[in-house]
Phi, psi and omega in degrees: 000315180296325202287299161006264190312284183319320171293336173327159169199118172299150192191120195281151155231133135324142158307133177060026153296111184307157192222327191199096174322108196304130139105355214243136183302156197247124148231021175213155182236114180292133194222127169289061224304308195181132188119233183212163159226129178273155163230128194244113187272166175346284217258021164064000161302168181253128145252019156194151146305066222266124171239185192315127174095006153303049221261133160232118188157349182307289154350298157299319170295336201294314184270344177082043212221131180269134206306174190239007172240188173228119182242121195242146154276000000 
């Protein structure tokens, strides 16, 4: 877990910046510090909310699999 926490690398997002790409390979699992996160399927609904204390991307990185969503801030 300490090797964990030392590997991290903090990284700010604006309101609509993308953070995570539909179709696209994850090569980090995003952890929600502060603020808000949108998650957006293929047709730009929004289907879920991600808030502080939230995390995404793990799956795709774990499986290797590219995510079917888009997470904006």
């Amino acid at each position: 877990m300490r090797d964990l926490a030392f590997a991290t690398k903090t990284r700010i997002f604006m309101p609509d910046d993308q953070i995570l790409e539909r179709n696209q390979k994850v090569e980090e699992i995003c952890f929600i510090v502060e603020g808000t996160a949108s998650k957006f399927n293929k047709k730009n609904r929004v289907l879920e909310q991600l808030v502080e204390g939230q995390f995404t991307g793990e799956f795709a990185l774990l499986k290797d699999v590219r995510p079917k969503f888009t997470i904006r801030a």
